[in-house]
C-alpha positions in Angstrom: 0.0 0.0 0.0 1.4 3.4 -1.1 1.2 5.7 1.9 2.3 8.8 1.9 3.4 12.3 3.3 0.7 15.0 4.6 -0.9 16.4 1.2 -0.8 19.7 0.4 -3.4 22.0 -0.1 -5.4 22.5 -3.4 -3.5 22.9 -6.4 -2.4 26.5 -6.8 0.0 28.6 -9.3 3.2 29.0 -8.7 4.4 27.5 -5.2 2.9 24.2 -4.6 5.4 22.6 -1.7 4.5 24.5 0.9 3.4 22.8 3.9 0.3 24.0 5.9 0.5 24.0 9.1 -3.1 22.4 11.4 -3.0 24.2 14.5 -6.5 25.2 14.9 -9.2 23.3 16.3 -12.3 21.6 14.0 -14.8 24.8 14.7 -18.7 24.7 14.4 -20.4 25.1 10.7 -23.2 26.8 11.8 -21.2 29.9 13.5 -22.8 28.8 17.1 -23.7 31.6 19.3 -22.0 34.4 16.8 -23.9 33.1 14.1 -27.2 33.8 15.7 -26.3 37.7 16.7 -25.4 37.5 13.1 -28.6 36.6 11.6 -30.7 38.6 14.0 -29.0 41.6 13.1 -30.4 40.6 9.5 -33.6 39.6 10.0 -34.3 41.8 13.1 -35.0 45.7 13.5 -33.0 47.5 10.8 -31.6 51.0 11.5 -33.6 53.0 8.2 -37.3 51.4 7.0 -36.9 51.7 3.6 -34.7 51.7 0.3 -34.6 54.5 -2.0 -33.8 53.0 -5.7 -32.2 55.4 -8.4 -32.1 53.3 -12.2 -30.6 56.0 -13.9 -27.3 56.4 -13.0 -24.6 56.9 -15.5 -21.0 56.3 -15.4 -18.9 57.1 -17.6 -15.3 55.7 -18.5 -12.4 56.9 -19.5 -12.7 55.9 -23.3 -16.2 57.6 -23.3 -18.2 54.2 -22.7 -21.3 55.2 -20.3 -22.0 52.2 -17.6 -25.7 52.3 -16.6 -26.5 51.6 -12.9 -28.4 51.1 -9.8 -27.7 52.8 -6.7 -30.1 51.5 -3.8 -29.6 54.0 -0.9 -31.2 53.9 3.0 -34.3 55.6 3.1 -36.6 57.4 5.6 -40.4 56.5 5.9 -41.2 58.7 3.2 -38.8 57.3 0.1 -36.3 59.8 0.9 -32.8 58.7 0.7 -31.1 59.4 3.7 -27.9 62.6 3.1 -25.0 60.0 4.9 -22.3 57.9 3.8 -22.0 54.6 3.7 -19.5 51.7 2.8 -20.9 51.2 -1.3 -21.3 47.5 -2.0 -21.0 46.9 -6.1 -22.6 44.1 -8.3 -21.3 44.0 -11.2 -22.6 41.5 -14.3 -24.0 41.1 -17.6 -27.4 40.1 -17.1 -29.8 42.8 -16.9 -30.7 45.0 -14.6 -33.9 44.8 -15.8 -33.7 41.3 -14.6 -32.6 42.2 -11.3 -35.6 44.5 -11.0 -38.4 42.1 -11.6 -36.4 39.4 -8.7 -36.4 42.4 -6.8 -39.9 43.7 -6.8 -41.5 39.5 -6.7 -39.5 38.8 -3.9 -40.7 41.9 -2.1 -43.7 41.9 -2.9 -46.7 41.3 -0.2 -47.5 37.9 0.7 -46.4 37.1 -2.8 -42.5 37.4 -2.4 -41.9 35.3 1.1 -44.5 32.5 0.0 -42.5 32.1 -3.6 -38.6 31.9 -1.3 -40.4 29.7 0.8 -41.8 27.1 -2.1 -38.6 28.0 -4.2 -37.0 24.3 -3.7 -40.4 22.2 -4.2 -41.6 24.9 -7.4 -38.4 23.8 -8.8 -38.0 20.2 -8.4 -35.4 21.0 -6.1 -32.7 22.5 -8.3 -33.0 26.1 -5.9 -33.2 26.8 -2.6 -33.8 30.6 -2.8 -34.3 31.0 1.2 -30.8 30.1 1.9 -29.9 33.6 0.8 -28.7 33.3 -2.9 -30.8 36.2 -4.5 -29.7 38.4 -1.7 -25.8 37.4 -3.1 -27.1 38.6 -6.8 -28.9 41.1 -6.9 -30.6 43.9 -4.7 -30.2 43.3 -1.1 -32.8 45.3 0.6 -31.9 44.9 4.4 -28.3 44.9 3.6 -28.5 48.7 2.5 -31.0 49.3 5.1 -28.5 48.7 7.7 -26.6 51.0 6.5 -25.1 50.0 3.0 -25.3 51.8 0.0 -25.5 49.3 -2.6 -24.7 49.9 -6.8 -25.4 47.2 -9.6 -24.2 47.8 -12.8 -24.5 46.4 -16.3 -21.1 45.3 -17.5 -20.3 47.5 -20.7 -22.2 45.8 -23.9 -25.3 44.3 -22.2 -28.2 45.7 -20.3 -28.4 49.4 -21.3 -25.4 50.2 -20.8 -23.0 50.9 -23.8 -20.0 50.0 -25.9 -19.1 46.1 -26.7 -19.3 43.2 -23.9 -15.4 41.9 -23.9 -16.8 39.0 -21.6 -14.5 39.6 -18.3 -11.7 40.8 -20.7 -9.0 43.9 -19.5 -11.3 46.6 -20.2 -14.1 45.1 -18.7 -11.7 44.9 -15.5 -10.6 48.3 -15.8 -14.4 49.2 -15.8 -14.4 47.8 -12.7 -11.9 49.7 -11.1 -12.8 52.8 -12.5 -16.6 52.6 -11.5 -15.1 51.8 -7.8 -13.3 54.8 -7.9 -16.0 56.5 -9.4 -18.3 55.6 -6.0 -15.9 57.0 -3.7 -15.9 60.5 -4.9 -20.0 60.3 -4.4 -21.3 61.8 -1.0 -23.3 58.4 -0.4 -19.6 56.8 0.0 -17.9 57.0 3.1 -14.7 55.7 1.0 -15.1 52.3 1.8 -15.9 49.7 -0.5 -17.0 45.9 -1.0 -17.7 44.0 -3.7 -19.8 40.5 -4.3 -22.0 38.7 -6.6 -22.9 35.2 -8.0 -20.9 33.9 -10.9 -19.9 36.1 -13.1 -20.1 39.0 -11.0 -18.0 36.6 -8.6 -15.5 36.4 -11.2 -15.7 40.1 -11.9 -15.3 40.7 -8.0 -12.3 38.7 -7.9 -10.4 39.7 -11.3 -11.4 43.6 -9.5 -9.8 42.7 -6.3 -6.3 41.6 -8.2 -5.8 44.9 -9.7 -6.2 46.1 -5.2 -8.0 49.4 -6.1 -7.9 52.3 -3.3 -10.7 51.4 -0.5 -11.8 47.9 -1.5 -12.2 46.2 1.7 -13.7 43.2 1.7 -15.1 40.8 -1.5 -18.1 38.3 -1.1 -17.7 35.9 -4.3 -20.0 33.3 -4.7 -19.2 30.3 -7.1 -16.8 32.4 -9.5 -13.6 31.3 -11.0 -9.8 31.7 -11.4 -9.5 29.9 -14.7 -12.7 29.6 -16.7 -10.7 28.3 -19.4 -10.3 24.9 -17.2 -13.2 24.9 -15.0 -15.6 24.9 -17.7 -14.4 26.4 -21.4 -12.4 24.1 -23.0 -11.7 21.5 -19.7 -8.9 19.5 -21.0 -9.1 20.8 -24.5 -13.2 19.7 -24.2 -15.1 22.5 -24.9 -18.8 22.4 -23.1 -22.6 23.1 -24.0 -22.9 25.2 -21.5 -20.7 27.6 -23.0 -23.0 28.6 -26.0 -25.9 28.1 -24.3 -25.2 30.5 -21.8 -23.4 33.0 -24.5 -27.0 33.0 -26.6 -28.7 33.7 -23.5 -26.7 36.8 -22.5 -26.9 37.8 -25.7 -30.8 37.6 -26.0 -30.4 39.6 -22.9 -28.6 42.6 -24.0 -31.0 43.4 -26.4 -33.9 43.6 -23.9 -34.1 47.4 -22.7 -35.8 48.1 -19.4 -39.1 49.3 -19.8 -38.7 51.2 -16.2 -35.7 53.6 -17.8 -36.7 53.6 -21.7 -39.0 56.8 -21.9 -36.4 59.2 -19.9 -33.4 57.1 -22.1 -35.0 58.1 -25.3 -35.6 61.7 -24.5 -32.1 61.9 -23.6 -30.5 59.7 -26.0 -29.0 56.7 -24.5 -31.5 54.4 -26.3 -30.0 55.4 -29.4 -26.2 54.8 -28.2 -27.5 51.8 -26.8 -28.9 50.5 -30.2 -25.9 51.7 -32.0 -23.5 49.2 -29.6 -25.6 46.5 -30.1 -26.0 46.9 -34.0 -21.7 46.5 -33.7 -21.8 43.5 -31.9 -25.3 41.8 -31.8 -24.2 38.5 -30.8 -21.0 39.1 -28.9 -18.7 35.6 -29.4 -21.4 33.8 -31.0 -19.1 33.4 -33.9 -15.7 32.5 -32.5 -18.0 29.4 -30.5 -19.1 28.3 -34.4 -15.7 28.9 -35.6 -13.8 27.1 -32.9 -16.6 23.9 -33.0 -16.7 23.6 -36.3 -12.6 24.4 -37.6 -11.3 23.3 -34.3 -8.8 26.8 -34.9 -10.9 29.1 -32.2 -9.1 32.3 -32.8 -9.3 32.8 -28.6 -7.1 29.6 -28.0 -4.1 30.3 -31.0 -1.8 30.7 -28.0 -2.8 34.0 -27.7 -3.5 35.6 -24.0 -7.3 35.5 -24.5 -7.9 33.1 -21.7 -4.8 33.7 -19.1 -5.5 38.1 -19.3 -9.0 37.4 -18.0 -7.4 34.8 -14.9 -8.0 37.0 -11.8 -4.7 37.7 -9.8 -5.7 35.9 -7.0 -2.1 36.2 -5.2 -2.2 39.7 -5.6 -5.7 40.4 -3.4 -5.5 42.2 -0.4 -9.0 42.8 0.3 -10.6 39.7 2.9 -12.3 37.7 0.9 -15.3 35.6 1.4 -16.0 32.0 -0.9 -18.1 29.7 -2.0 -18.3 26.4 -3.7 -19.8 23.8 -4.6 -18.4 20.0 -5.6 -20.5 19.6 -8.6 -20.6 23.6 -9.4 -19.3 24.5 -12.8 -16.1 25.8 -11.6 -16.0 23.2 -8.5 -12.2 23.0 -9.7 -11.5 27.0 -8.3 -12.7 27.6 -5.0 -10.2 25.6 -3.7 -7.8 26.9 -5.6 -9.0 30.5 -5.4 -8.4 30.1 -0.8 -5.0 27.9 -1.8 -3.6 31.2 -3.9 -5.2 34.0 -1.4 -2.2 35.7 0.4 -4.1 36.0 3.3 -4.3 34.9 6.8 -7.4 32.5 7.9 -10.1 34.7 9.0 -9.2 37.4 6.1 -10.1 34.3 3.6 -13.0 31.8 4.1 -14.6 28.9 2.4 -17.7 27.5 2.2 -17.9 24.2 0.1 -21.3 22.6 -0.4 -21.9 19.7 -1.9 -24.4 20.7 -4.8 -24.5 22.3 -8.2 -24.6 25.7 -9.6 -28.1 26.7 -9.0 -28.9 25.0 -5.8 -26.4 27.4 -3.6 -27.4 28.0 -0.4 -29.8 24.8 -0.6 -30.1 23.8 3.3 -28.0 26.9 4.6 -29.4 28.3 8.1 -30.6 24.5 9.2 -29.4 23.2 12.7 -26.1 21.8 11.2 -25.2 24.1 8.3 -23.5 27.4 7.8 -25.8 30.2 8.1 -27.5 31.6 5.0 -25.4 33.6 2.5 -27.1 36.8 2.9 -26.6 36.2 7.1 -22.3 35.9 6.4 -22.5 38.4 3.9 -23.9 41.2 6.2 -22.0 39.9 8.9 -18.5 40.3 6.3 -19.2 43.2 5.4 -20.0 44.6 8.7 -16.7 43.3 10.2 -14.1 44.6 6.9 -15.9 47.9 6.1 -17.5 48.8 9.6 -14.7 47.1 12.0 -17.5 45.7 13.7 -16.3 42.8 16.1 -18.8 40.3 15.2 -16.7 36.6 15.1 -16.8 36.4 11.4 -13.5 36.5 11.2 -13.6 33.1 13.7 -16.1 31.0 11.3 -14.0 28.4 9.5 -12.2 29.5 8.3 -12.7 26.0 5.7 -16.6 24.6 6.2 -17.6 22.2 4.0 -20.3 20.0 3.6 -18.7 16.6 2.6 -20.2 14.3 0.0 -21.8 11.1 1.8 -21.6 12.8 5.5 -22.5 16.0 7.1 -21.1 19.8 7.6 -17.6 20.6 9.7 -15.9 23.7 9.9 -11.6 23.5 10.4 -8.8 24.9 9.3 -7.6 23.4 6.2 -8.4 21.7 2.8 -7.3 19.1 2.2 -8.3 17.7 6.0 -5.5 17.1 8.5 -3.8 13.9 8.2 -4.8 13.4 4.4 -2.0 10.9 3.3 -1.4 10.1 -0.7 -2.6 6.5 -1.9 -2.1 5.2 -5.4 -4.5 2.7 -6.0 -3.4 0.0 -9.5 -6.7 -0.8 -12.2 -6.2 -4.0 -12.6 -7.5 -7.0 -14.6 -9.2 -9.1 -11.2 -12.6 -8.4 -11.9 -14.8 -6.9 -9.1 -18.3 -8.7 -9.7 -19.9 -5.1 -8.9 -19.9 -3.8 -12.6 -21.4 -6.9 -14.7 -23.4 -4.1 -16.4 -20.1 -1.9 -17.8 -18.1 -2.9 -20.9 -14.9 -4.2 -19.1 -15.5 -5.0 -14.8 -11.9 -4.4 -13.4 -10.4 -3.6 -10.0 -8.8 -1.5 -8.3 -5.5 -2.8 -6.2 -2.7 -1.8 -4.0 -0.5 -3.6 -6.4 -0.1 -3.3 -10.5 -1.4 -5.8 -12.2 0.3 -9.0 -12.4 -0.4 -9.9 -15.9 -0.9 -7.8 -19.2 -4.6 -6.9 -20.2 -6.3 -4.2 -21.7 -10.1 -3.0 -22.1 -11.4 -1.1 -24.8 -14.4 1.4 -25.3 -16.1 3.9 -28.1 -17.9 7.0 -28.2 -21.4 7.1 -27.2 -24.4 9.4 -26.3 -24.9 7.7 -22.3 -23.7 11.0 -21.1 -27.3 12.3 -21.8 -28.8 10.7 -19.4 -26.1 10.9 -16.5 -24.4 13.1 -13.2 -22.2 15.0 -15.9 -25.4 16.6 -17.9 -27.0 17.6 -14.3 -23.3 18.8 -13.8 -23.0 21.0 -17.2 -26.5 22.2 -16.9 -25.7 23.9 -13.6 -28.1 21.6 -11.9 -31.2 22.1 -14.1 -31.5 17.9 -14.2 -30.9 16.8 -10.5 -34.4 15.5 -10.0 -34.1 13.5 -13.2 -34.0 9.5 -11.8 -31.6 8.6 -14.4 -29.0 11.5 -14.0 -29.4 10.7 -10.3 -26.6 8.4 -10.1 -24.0 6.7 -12.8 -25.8 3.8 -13.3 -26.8 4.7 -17.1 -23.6 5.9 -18.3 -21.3 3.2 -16.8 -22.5 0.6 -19.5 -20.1 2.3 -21.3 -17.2 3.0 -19.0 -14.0 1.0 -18.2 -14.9 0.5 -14.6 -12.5 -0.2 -11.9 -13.7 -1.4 -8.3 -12.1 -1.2 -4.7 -12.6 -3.7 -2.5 -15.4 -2.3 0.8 -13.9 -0.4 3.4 -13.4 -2.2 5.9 -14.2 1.6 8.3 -15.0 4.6 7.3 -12.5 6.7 5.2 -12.1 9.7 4.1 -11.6 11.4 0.6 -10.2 15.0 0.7 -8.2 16.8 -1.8 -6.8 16.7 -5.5 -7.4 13.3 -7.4 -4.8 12.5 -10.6 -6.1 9.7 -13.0 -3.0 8.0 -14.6 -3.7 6.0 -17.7 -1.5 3.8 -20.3 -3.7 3.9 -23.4 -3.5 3.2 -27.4 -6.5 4.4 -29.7 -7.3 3.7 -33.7 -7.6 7.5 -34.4 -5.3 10.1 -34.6 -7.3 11.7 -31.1 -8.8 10.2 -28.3 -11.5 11.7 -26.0 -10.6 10.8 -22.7 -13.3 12.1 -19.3 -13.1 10.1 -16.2 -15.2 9.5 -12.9 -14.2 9.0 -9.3 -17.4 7.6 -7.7 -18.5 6.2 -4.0 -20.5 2.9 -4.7 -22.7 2.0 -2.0 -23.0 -2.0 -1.1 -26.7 -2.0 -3.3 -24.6 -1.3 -6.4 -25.4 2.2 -6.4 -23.1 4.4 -8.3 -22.5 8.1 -6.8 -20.5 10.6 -8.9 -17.9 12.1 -6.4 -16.0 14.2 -9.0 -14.3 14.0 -13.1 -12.6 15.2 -15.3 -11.4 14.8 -18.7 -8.1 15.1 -21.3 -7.9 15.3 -25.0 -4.8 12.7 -25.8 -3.4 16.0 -27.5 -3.2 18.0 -24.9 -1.4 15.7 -22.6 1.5 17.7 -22.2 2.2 18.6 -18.4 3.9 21.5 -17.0 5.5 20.7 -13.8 6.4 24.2 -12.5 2.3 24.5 -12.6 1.2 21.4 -11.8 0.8 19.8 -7.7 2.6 16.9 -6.3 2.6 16.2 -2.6 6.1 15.9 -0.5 7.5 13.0 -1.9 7.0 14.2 -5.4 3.7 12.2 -6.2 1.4 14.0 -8.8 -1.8 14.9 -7.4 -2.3 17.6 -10.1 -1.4 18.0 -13.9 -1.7 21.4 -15.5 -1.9 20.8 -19.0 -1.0 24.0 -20.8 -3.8 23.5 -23.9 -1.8 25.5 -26.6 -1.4 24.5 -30.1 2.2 25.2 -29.2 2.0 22.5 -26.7 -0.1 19.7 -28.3 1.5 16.3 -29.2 1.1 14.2 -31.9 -1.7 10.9 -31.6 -0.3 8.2 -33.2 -2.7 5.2 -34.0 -2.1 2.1 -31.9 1.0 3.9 -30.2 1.2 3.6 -26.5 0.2 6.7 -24.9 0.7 7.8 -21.0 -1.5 10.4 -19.6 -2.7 12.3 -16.4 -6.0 13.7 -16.1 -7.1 16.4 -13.5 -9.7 15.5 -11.7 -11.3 18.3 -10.1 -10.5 18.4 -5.9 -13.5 16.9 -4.0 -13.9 16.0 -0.2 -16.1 12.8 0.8 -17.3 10.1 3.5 -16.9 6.7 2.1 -18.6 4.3 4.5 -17.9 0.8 5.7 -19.1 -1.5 3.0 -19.0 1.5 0.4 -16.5 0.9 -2.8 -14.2 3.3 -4.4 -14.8 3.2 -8.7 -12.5 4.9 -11.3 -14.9 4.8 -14.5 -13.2 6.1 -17.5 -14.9 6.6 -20.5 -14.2 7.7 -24.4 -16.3 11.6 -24.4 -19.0 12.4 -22.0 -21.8 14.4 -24.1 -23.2 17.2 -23.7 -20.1 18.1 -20.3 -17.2 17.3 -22.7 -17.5 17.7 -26.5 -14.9 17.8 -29.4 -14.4 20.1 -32.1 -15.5 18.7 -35.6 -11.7 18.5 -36.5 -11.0 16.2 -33.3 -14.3 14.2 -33.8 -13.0 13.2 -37.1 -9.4 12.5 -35.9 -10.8 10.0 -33.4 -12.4 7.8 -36.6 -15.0 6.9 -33.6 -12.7 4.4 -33.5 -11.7 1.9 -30.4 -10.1 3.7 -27.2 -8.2 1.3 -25.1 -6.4 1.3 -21.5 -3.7 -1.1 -21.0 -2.9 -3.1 -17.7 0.9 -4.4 -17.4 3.2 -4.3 -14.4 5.7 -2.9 -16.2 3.3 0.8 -17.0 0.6 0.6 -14.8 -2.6 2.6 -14.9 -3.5 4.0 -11.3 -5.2 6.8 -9.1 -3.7 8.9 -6.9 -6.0 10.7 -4.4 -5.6 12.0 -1.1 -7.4 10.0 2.1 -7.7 10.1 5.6 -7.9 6.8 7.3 -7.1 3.4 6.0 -9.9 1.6 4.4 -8.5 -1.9 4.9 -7.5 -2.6 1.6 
């Protein structure tokens, strides 16, 4: 049995060897007696009674490109904002304020709003949970600014009404950023102090902000964003996604929707016109690179150009304390980790919050008996202690709470967990008599295997009905019985099976799948599952990821191994500079990243490594790399001499 040196944390840029030291205690995920001061000071008397909401505010950059945005001020009784400063709290993303307005005035409205938040999880099959606090994260937060808050949300340049060309979290968008935060503290509603927040994109746009540290940004509140959107959930391995132009057409439907509330005083005064004239020069921003990319397999974004890496936030660069959240399935489950690995921060200044859910669905279960309190609950209570120096124990909570797959909610100091020790586990040839129903029923070994086999597989559409389409669809499918579990999708896979546990074990950190392979084509489409199989046969996606055989090139300098120099993650640079040749029926070795998880596998339960040939609609090919694959026969090979194996990081031994 391989077993190993204390694992380090997540994968991170640059310096990956550090050690991290465990000093502090496993804390309480629910914030305990802080956490209820906390959320009364939310949902209790609030210092003003009302908001006072402003849609017309311009601001205008330094090339001459107008932002349009909402200021929500504290009121009095009667509407009228209140003449103070406050800390200004900004929102920034691509979605409509006009959007933001109608979630807005339904969740406030009488009897109506409260009842929908309440039903939000059974009126949706499950797939949201809005009374855990996420709308509060995206758009107008009522009793934040009536606590004193002034809060702005502003349509990133090209969509909504405001003007000039959406660059899609590019340099100018981020220098829109740090000009509109400069532009708030020269208002009279700013005291000079300044936070920023937001859910997805405007996470990523709060984060890519914070790198470039502009004057009086003092705390960030990013919920599911990203540090490298290229890997999480672009072109993951050199797979590109559905999700991508699915969610490109929707913004871009969007941006041509002007808001009825601001479109009489607009015309009078022009904007309308400015408006229509940016969208007439890009009316579907991207669209075409997307078709261009899919269908020449030469996207003009990827030509080893710095497209991708100039819209990575710089993470080590952030001063302000920052505030995150995750989920294991979410769309870029892969950063979070990363994102609190790379803050330069000490623990209290950074937190985590890991749940184990999807894109949609954050905040599902927050505020129960055992779970963190509800976003909007932490956010006021962040806020409050960065931009008011308010004492309030925030800075005490986790500082790393996560809920972990197969158990319950803890709260301690690191990720990966104290004592997580490196174990390779060998696929070999024994079969497992747990996956009669895959195409080849292997195991999975402390030892190579002793005698040379292999197990082939092809492309197929099972991915439809499977975890990885709930995964890609940000959560949309979770009720759906057959994307439940792997069950569907594994009649195609190359399955390898643990033994059972023998005790309970645990699963936390960065996974590397290792595989020896040979394909007919001149590509291969390589996506892999890490599951927890429960002793009914029951299949549970834990985490994946995927490789194309091109883009198997590893960069060390970016890539993790733990002390004794095992790989736990390969960064695969996903140039055209980098790729390597695919030679039919050569022997190929390569390492796929599989994205960091945490889990409880229970006694009886079975670790499975299912590795399959494409997973559509999470990982697709260009029409170039489709081709080069001839749909032919993918293959892993099992030898003693170049053995295919997992390395993962676990606490406990499980017997084996």
């Amino acid at each position: 049995m391989w077993d190993r040196s204390p694992a380090l944390p997540a994968p991170v840029s640059g310096e990956h060897h550090a050690r991290v030291d465990h000093a502090l205690p496993l804390g309480d995920p629910t914030g305990g007696a802080d956490a209820l001061a906390w959320r009364e000071a939310v949902d209790g008397r609030l210092t003003y009674p009302r908001v006072h909401i402003d849609r017309n505010v311009d601001i205008r950059m330094s090339d001459g490109v107008v932002l349009r945005a909402t200021v929500i001020r504290p009121a009095e009784l009667d509407g009228v904002p209140v003449e103070r400063s406050y800390p200004a709290i900004f929102n920034l993303n691509p979605y409509n304020r006009m959007i933001v307005d109608a979630i807005d005035e339904t969740t406030h409205a009488a009897f109506v709003g409260p009842a929908l938040t309440n039903a939000s999880k059974a009126l949706t099959g499950g797939t949201v949970d809005f009374s855990g606090g996420l709308l509060q994260g995206f758009g107008i937060n009522r009793r934040l600014v009536r606590s004193g808050y002034v809060q702005v949300i502003v349509d990133v340049r090209g969509t909504g009404t405001s003007h000039g060309v959406w660059q899609i979290l590019g340099p100018r968008e981020q220098q829109d950023s740090v000009e509109a935060l400069a532009w708030a503290r020269e208002q009279p509603w700013c005291d000079g102090k300044l936070g920023m927040g937001g859910w997805s994109y405007s996470a990523i746009n709060s984060l890519q902000a914070a790198g470039h540290a502009p004057e009086g940004l003092g705390a960030v509140f990013a919920i599911e964003g990203s540090e490298d959107i290229v890997r999480d959930i672009y072109i993951t391995g050199g797979l590109p996604s559905v999700f991508i132009p699915l969610w490109l057409g929707a913004v871009n439907a969007l941006k041509w929707l002007y808001n009825p509330r601001t479109l009489l005083r607009d015309t009078v005064n022009g904007n309308v016109f400015r408006w229509l004239h940016s969208r007439i020069v890009s009316p579907a921003t991207e669209i075409s690179s997307v078709v261009t990319g899919v269908l020449t397999g030469r996207d003009p974004r990827v030509n080893d150009n710095p497209y991708f890496t100039e819209r990575n936030a710089n993470i080590d660069a952030i001063t302000a304390p920052t505030f995150l959240f995750g989920g294991w399935h979410d769309l870029f489950g892969r950063s979070t980790p990363r994102t609190f690995a790379r803050l330069n921060l000490p623990a209290g200044q950074k937190q985590m919050v890991i749940t184990d859910g999807f894109h949609f669905d954050m905040g599902a279960g927050f505020g129960g008996t055992q779970a963190p309190p509800r976003i909007d609950v932490l956010e006021r209570a962040w806020y409050d202690r960065w931009l008011k120096d308010i004492d309030n124990g925030v800075d005490r909570y986790g500082p790393v709470t996560l809920k972990q797959q197969g158990g319950g909610w803890t709260a301690g100091e690191s990720f990966p967990r104290t004592g997580a020790r490196t174990r390779r586990l060998y696929a070999t040839p024994a079969p497992s008599g747990t996956a009669g129903h895959a195409k080849y029923d292997g195991a999975l070994a402390t030892f190579p295997a002793r005698r040379r086999e292999s197990a082939s597989t092809r492309i197929d559409l099972r991915g439809l009905a499977s975890p990885d389409l709930t995964m890609v669809l940000a959560g949309l499918t979770k009720a759906v019985p057959a994307c439940e579990n792997a069950g569907v999708q594994e009649r195609g896979a190359i399955s390898f099976t643990s033994p059972p546990a023998a005790v309970p074990v645990q699963l936390s950190g960065a996974i590397n799948v290792h595989l020896v392979t040979q394909c007919e084509g001149d590509e291969a489409i390589w996506t892999v599952t890490v599951n927890d199989v429960a002793p009914d046969g029951t299949s549970t996606v834990l985490s994946g990821g995927a490789l194309l055989a091109s883009n198997r090139a590893v960069d060390p300098a970016r890539s993790a191994f733990d002390l004794d120099g095992e790989l736990l993650s390969a960064f695969h640079p996903l140039t055209w500079s980098a790729k390597q040749r695919v030679v039919p029926g050569e022997t190929i070795e390569l390492d796929i990243d599989v994205v960091p998880t945490d889990a409880l596998l229970e006694e009886g339960h079975r670790l499975r490594v299912d590795v399959y040939a494409g997973s559509v609609p999470r990982y697709l090919a260009t029409v170039p790399d489709l081709v080069k694959t001839r749909f032919g026969k993918q293959t892993v090979l099992l030898s003693p001499e170049q053995p295919s194996y997992v390395s993962l990081q676990m606490v406990g031994d499980p017997g084996w």
